[in-house]
C-alpha positions in Angstrom: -127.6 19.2 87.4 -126.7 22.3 85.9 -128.8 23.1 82.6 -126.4 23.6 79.4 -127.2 26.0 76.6 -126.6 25.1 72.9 -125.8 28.0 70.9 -125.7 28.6 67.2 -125.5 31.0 64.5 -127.5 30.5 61.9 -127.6 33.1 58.6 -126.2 35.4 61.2 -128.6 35.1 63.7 -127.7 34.0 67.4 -129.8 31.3 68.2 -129.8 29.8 72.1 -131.7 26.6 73.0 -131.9 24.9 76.7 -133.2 21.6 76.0 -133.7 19.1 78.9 -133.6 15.3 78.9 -137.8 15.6 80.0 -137.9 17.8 76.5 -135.7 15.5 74.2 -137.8 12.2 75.5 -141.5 14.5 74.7 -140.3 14.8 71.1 -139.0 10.9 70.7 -142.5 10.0 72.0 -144.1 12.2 69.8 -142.7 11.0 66.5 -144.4 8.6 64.4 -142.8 6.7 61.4 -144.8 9.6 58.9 -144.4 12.1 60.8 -140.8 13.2 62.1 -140.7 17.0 61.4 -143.4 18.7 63.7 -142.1 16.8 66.9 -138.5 18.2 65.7 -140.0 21.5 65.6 -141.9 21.6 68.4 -138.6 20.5 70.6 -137.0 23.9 69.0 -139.7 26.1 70.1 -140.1 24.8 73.4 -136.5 25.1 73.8 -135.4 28.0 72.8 -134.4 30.4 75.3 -136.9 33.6 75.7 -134.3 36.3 74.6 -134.1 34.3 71.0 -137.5 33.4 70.1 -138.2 36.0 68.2 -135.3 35.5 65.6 
């Protein structure tokens, strides 16, 4: 299976993220009913393709 990239522009900014099935499952796990927003944003940075995480 080939990996797909999601890319977006955000404010101008190229953003490119590769996220895997393994990677979306980690952050379902991860939430709990008060606490929703650091598994979100730990999916993003573990996702994000090299070349972008800096922006």
């Amino acid at each position: 299976m080939a990996i797909e990239k999601i890319e977006l522009t955000v404010g101008g900014t190229a953003l490119a993220f590769a996220p895997t099935a393994t990677d979306y499952n980690n952050m379902i796990n991860s939430m709990q009913p008060d606490n929703k927003v650091a598994p979100a944003q730990q999916f993003l940075m573990r996702t994000v393709l090299p070349a972008h995480a800096d922006a």
